[in-house]
C-alpha positions as CSV (number, residue, x, y, z in Angstrom):
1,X,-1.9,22.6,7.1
2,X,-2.6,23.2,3.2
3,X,-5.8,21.9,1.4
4,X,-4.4,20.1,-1.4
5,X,-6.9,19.3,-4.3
6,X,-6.4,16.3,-6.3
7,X,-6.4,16.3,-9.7
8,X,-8.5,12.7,-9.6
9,X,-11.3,15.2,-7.3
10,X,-10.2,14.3,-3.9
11,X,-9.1,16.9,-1.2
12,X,-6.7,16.3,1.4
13,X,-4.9,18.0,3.9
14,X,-0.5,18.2,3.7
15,X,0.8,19.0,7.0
16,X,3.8,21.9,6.9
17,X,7.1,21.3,9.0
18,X,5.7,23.7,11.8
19,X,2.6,22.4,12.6
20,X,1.6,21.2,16.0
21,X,-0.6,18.6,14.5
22,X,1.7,15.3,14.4
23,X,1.6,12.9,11.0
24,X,0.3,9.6,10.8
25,X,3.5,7.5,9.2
26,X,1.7,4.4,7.6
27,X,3.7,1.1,7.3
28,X,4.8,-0.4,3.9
29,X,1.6,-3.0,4.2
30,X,-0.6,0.0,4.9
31,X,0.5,1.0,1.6
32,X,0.3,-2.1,-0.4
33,X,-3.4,-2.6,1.0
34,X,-4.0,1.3,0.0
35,X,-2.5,0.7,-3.7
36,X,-4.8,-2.7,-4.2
37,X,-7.7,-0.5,-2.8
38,X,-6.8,1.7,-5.5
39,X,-6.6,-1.0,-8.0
40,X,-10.2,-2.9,-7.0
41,X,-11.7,0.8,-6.7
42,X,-10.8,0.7,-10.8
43,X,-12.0,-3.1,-11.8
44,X,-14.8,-4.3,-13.1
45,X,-15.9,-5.9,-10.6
46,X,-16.1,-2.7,-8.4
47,X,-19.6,-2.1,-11.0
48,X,-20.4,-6.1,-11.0
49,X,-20.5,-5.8,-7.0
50,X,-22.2,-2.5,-6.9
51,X,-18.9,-1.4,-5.2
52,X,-19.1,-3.6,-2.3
53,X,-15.4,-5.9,-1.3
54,X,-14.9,-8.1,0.7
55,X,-11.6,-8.8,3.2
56,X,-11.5,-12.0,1.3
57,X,-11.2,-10.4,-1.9
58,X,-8.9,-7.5,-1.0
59,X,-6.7,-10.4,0.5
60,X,-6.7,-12.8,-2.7
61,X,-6.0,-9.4,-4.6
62,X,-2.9,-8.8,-3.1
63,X,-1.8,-12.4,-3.0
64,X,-2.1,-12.2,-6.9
65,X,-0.5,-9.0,-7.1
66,X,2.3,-9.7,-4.7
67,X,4.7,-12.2,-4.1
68,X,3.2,-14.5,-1.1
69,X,6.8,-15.3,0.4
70,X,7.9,-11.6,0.6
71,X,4.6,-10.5,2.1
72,X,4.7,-13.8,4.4
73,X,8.8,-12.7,5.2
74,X,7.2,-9.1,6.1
75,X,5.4,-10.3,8.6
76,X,7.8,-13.0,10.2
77,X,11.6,-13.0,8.6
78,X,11.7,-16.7,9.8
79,X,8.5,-17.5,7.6
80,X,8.2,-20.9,6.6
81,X,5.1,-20.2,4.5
82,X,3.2,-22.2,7.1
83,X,-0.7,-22.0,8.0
84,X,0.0,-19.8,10.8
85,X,1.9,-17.2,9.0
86,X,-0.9,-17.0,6.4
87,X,-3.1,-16.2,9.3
88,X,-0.9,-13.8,10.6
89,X,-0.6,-11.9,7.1
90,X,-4.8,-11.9,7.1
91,X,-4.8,-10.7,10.4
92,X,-1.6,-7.4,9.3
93,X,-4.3,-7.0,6.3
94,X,-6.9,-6.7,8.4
95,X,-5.2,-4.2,11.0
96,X,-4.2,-1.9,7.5
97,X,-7.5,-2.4,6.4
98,X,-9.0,-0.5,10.1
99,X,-6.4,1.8,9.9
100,X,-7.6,2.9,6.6
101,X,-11.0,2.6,7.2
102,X,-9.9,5.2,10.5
103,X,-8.6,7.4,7.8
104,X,-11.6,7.6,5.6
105,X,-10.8,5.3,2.9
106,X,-12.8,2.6,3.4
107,X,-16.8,2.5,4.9
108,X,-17.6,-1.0,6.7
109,X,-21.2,-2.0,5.2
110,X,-23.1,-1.9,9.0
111,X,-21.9,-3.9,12.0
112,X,-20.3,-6.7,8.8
113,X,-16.5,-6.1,9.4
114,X,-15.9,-8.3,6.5
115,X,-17.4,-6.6,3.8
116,X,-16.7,-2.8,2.4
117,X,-17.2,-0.4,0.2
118,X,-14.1,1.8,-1.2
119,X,-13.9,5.7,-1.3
120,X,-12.4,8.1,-3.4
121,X,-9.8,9.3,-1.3
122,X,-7.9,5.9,-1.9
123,X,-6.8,7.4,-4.9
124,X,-4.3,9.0,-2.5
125,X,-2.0,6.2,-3.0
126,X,-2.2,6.5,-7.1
127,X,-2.2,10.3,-6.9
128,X,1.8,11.3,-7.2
129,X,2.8,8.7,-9.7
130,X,1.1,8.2,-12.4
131,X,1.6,6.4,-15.5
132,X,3.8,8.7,-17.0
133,X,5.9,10.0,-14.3
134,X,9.4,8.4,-13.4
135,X,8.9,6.6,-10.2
136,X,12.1,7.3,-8.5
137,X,11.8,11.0,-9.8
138,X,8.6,11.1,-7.9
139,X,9.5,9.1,-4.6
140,X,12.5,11.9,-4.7
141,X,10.1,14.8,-5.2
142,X,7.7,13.0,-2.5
143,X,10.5,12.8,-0.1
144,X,11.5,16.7,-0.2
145,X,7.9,17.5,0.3
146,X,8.3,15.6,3.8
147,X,4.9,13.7,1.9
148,X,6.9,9.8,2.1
149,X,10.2,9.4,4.0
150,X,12.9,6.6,3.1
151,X,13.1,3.3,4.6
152,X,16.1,1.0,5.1
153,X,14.5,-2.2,5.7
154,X,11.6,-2.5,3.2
155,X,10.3,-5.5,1.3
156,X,11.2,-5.7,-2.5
157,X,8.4,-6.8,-4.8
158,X,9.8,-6.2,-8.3
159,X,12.8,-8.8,-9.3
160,X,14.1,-5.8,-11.0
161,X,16.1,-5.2,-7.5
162,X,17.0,-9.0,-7.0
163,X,18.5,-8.8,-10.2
164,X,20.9,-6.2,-9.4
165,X,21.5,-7.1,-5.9
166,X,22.8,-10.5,-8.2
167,X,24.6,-9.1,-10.6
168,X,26.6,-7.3,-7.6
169,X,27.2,-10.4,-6.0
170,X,28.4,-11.9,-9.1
171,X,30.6,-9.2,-9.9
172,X,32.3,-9.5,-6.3
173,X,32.8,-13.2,-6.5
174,X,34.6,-12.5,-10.1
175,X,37.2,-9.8,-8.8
């Protein structure tokens, strides 16, 4: 294991190939929930609250930020966008939520399960790409450090994808 500093001030601890230690492989939600923690860590509202979240608000964050059929599709493929998916998605949220709160990133305000205040280590999710950096270079440069692993079956949230996956369909149906 290597102590990894941060550059936003945040240690963390990167696992080599040969250690006995196994790794904890988050799921894609895990992630989204970790990036909005990022993102409500850095609003406004973080001071306006006195850094205290709510489940409610984490969950209304992500519905803003995030296509609600795709997230809805993650959690069922047949989604119909009924009321019981919904509840199913707030329940997946709440699960990543625990998990991250198991890792650290999140402190539970007492015995309330619903609200929560946010630590610095969520900037774990913001830390390799930045505003600057390429993001593919940097899911490539993730991926050889054995840091993030590729998927074959993952949600798509920018249209930039569904307009390519388009155009290829289009060009199929021309030739």
């Amino acid at each position: 294991m290597r102590l990894i500093r941060a550059p936003e001030g945040f240690f963390y601890l990167r696992p080599r190939s040969t250690t006995l230690i196994p790794r904890s492989v988050l799921s894609e939600l895990d992630m989204m929930v970790g990036k909005i923690l990022c993102y409500l860590y850095l609003s406004p509202e973080r001071l306006a609250n006195e850094g205290i979240f709510t489940q409610q608000e984490l969950y209304d964050e992500l519905l803003t930020l995030a296509d609600e059929a795709k997230l809805l599709k993650l959690v069922n493929n047949r989604s119909t966008g009924s009321d019981v998916d919904r509840q199913k998605l707030q329940e997946k949220v709440r699960s990543s939520l625990n998990r991250l709160r198991r890792l650290g990133m999140v402190w539970f305000m007492g015995h309330d399960s619903s609200k929560f205040r946010i630590t610095e280590s969520v900037f774990r999710f913001g830390a390799d790409v930045r505003a600057g950096d390429d993001p593919r270079e940097a899911q490539r440069r993730l991926i050889r450090d054995g840091e993030a692993m590729p998927i074959e079956n993952h949600l798509q949230l920018n249209d930039e994808t569904e307009e390519s996956q388009l155009q290829i369909a289009e060009r199929k149906n021309n030739d």
